[in-house]
C-alpha positions in Angstrom: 2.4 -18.7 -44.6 4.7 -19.1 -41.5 8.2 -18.2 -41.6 10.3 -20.8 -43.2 14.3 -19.7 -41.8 16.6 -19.8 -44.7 20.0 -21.4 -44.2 21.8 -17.9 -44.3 19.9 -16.7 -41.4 22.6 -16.9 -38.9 21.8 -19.6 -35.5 21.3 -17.8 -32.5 21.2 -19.8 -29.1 23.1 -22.4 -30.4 19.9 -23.9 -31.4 18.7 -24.7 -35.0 15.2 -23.4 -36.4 13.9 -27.0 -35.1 15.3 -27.5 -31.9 13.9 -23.9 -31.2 10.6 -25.4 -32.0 10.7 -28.3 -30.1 12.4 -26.7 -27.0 9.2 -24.1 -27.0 6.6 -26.9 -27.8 8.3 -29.0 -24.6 8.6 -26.4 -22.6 4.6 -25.5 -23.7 3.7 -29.4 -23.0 4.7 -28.9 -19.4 8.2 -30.5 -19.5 11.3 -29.4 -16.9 14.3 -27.1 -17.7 16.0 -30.9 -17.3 14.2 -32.9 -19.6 14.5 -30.6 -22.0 18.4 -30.5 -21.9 18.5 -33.7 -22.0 16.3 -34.1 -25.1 18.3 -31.7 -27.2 21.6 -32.4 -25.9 22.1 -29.2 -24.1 22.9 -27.6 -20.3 20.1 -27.0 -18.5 21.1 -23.5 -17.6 21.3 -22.8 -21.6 17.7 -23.3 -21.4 17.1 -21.4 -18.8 19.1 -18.8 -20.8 17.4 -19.3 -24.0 13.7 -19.3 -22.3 14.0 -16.5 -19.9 14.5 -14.0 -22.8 10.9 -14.4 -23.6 9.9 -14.7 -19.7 9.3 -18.4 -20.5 6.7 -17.2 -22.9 6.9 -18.5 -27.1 6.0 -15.7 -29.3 3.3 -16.2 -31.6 4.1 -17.8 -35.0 5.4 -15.1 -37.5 3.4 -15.3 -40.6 3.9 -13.1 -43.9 1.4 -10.4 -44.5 -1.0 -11.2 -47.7 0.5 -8.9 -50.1 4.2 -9.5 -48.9 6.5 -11.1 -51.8 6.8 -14.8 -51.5 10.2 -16.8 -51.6 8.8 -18.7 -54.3 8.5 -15.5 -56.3 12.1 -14.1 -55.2 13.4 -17.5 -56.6 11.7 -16.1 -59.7 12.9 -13.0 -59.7 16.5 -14.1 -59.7 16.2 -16.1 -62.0 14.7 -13.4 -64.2 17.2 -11.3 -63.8 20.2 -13.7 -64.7 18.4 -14.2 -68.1 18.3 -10.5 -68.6 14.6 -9.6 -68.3 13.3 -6.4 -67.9 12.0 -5.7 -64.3 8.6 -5.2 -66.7 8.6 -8.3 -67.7 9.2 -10.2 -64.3 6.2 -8.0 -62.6 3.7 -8.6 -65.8 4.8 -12.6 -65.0 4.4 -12.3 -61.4 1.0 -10.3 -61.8 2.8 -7.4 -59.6 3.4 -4.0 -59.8 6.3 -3.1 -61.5 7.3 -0.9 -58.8 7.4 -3.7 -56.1 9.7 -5.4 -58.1 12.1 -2.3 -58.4 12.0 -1.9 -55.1 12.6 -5.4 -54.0 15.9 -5.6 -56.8 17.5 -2.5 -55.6 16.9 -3.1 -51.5 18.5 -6.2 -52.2 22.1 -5.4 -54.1 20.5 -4.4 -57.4 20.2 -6.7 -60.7 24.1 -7.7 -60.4 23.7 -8.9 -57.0 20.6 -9.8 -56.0 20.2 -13.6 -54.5 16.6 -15.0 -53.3 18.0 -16.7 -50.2 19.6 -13.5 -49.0 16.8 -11.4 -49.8 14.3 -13.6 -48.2 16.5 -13.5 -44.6 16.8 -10.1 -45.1 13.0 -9.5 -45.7 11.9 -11.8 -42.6 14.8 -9.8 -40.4 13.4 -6.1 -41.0 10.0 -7.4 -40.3 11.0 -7.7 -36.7 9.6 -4.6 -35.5 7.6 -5.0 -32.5 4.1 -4.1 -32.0 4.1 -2.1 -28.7 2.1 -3.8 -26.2 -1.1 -2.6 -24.6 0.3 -1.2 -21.9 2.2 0.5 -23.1 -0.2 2.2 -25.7 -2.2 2.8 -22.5 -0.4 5.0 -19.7 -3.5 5.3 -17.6 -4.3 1.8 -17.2 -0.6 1.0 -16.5 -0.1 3.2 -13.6 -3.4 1.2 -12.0 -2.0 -2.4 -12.9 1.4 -1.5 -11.4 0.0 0.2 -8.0 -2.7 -3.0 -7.8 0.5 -5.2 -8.6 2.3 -3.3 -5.6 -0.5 -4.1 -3.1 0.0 -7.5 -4.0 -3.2 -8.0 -6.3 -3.1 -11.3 -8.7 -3.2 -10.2 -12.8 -6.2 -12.0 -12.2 -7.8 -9.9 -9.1 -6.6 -6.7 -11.2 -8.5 -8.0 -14.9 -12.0 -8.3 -12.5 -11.9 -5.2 -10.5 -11.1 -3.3 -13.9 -14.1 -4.9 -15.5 -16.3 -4.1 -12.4 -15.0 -0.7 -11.6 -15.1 0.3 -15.4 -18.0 -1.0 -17.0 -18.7 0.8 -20.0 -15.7 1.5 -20.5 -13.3 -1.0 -22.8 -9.8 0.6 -23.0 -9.9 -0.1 -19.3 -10.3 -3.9 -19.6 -7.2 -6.1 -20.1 -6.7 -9.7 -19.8 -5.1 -11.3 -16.5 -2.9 -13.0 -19.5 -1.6 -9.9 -20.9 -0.7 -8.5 -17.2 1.6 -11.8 -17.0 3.1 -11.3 -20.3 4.0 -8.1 -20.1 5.7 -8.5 -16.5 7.3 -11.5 -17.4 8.5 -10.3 -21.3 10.8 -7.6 -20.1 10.8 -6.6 -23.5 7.9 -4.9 -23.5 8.8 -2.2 -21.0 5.8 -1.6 -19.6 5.8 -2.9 -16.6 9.0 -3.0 -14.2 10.3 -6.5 -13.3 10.3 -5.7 -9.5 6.6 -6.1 -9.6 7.3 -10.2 -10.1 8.3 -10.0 -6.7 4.9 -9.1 -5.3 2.7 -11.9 -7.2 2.4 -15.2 -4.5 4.6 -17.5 -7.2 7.9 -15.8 -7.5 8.4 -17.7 -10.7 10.9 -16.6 -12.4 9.8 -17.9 -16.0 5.7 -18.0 -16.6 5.2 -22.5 -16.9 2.7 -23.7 -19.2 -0.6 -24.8 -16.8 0.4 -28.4 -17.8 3.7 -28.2 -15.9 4.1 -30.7 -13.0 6.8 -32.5 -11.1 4.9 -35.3 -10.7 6.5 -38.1 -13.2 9.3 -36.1 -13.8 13.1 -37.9 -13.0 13.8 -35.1 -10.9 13.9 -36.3 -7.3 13.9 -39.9 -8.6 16.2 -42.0 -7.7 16.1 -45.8 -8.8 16.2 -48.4 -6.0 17.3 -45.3 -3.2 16.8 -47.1 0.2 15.6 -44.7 2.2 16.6 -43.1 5.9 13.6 -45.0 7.8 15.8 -48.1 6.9 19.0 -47.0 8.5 19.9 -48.7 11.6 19.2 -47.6 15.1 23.1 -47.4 15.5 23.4 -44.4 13.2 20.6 -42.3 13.8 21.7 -42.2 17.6 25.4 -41.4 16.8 26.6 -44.6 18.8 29.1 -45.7 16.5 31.6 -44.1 13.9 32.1 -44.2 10.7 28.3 -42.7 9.2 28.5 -39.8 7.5 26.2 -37.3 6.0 27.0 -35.4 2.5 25.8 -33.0 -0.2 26.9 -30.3 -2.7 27.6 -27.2 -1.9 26.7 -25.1 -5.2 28.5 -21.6 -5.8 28.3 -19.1 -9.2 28.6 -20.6 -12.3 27.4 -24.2 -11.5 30.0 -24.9 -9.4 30.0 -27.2 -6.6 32.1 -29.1 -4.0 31.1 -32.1 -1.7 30.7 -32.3 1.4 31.4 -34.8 4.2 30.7 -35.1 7.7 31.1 -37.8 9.9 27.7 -38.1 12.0 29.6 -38.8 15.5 32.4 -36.2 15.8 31.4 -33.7 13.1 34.7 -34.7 11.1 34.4 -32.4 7.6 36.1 -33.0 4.4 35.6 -31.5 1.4 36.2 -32.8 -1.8 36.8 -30.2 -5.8 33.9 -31.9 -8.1 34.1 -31.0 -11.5 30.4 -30.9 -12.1 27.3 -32.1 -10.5 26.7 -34.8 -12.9 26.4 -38.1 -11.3 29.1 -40.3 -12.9 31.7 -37.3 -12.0 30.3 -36.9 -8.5 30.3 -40.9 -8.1 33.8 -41.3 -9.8 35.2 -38.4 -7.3 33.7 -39.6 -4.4 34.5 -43.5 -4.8 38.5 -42.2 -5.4 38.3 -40.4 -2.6 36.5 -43.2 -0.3 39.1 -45.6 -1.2 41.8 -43.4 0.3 40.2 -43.5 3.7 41.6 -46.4 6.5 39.6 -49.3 6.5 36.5 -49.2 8.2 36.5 -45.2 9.0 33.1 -44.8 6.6 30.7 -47.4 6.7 27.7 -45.7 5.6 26.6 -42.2 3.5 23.0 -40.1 4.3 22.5 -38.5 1.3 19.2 -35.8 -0.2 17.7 -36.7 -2.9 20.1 -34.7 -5.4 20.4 -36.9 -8.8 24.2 -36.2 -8.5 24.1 -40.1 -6.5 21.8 -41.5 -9.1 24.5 -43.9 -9.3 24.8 -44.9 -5.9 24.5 -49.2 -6.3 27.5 -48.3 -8.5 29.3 -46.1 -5.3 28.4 -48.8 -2.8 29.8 -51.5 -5.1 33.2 -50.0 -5.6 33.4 -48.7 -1.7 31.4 -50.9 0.2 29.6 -48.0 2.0 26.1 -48.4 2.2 23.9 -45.4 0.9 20.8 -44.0 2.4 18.7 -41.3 0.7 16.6 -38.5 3.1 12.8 -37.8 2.3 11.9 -35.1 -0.5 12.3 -31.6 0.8 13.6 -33.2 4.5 17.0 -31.2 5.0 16.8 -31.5 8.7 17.1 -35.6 8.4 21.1 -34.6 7.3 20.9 -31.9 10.3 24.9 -32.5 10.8 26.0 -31.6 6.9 23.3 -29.1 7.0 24.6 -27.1 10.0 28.2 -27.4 8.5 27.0 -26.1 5.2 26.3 -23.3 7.1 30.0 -22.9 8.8 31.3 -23.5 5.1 29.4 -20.0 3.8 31.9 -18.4 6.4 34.5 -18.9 3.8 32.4 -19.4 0.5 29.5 -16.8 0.6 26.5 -17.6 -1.6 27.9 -16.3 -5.5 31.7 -17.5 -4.7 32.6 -19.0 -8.0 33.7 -22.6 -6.8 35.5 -23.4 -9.6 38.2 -21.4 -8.8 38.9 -23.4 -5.5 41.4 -25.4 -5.5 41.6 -28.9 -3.6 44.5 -27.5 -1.3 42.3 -24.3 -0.7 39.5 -27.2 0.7 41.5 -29.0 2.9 42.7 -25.8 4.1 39.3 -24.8 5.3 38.4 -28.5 6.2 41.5 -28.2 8.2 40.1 -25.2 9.9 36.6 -26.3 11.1 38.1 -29.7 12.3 40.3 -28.0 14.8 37.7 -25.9 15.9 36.1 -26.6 19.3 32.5 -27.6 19.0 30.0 -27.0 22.2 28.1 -30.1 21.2 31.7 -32.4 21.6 32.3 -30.6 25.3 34.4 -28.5 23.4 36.4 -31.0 21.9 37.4 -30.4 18.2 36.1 -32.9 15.5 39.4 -33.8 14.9 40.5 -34.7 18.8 36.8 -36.4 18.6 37.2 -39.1 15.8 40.6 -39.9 16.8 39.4 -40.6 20.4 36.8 -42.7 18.9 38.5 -44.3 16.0 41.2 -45.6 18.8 38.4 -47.3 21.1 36.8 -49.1 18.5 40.6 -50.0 17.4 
């Protein structure tokens, strides 16, 4: 019978006994860290959180051993002892040993205070004692899978050789499966966790084979018009007013935007609470309307989700949007570069929360008055006054 959670068990994850089912039986089914939030109603990285635990890897349905007392029969053992029956009596009805049932009442508060619920929880919570794992039962066959893991072997180039270089001899055979488990379940303590970084996929969570990004809403974008349809005008810089942006992600899931205008390298930075895209849109459209007239005409953006909403950015700031190919970082080679200047003062694992707006235009301040070879040494600021004048 598999373990049915009792109501007194206490929720850990944040997650009831069914949305812990359905996450793993998503998450089994191929499904992203992202669909899955969104299905359950939860942050991505809590999923991450919740999965990586288990190395991205469900544990095996707990089921009660054959002889094990059922709830059905604590239910009847409290009840048997609120009418005052002899723990004789309740075993001969049950068909137990008396003993059994002596042993259950007195674990369990004694005949004053024993409750089935409680007793049940209890009885499924000191069952989870851990079966060591077969490497760990086996010392000789974990030194090889760690030094073959260490020449970068695959779990599954390990499981042949094994079977090939030790025949007749089973305790030296082991599953490629098992070598995965027990690198990815750190639980296990077998096998150290640096060794992940020799297998090819640097995974850090082992994906069900059915898991693909193809279909997924990551990367999608609904009607994006892409950068092969932006005018000549802007790719070659001729004219101002095109800008490139992106987030810049710190600790924490914190981010900040990032604009540069294409021409004369112009950087601002604007505080966004969070990457979602009706906060990223809603920031960026206030902060677009504050601009003079005229000064951003169009946005090159990645394919982030953060401007899902961009018909509703371009309605509300008539600036046209333009999305960059999957994986194409060098077609936003101006934002990229400044990205770059910007981990100067925000190193990857600054918490950029903790920045406030002033702090940003501080260091926008900064890298606008800062000469740039590629402007004859002209600073960004000196540059998009020059040219906001002539076309004035």
């Amino acid at each position: 019978m598999q373990q049915q959670e009792s109501s007194a068990a206490p929720r850990r994850w944040g997650l009831s006994v069914a949305e812990r089912t359905n996450l793993w039986e998503r998450w089994k089914a191929g499904e992203s860290m992202s669909d899955i939030a969104r299905a359950l109603g939860k942050q991505p990285g809590s999923i991450f959180t919740f999965l990586a635990v288990q190395g991205g890897i469900a544990r095996p349905p707990r089921r009660r051993r054959a002889r094990a007392l059922t709830s059905a029969e604590r239910e009847r053992i409290s009840r048997g002892l609120a009418a005052g029956q002899a723990i004789r009596e309740i075993a001969r009805e049950l068909q137990r040993p008396a003993s059994t049932i002596s042993r259950e009442v007195t674990r369990n508060g004694g005949r004053t205070r024993y409750r089935a619920v409680e007793a049940e929880a209890r009885a499924w919570r000191r069952a989870e004692r851990p079966k060591r794992c077969r490497l760990a039962r086996e010392p000789r066959l974990c030194r090889i899978v760690a030094a073959k893991l260490a020449l970068e072997w695959s779990p599954e180039q390990i499981a042949g050789w094994l079977r090939r270089e030790y025949p007749r001899d089973a305790p030296m055979h082991i599953s490629h499966e098992t070598i995965y488990r027990t690198l990815y379940v750190q639980a296990r303590g077998a096998l150290k966790k640096e060794l992940l970084g020799h297998l090819r996929q640097r995974h850090p969570l082992r994906r069900s084979r059915r898991y693909s990004t193809a279909g997924q809403r990551r990367g999608r974008i609904i009607d994006a018009v892409p950068i092969a349809d932006r005018p000549a005008a802007i790719d070659d810089r001729a004219v101002p007013g095109h800008w490139e942006g992106d987030l810049l992600s710190g600790a924490k899931n914190s981010h900040i935007a990032t604009l540069v205008e294409r021409q004369s390298r112009f950087v601002q930075l604007i505080k966004v609470p969070s990457k979602e895209t009706a906060v990223v849109v809603r920031v960026l459209t206030r902060h677009v309307r504050r601009l003079p007239n005229g000064l951003m005409a169009s946005l090159t953006w990645d394919r982030g989700l953060e401007m899902a909403q961009h018909k509703r950015f371009s309605v509300a700031t008539d600036v046209a949007v333009y999305f960059c190919d999957p994986q194409s970082p060098w077609q936003r080679g101006t934002n990229e570069n400044t990205n770059g200047l910007l981990r100067q003062y925000f190193p990857k694992g600054t918490d950029l929360s903790t920045v406030t707006q002033t702090q940003l235009n501080a260091v926008a301040r900064r890298l606008n008055m800062r000469p740039r070879k590629t402007l004859g040494f002209m600073t960004p600021a000196e540059k998009l006054a020059e040219t906001v004048a002539l076309t004035g």
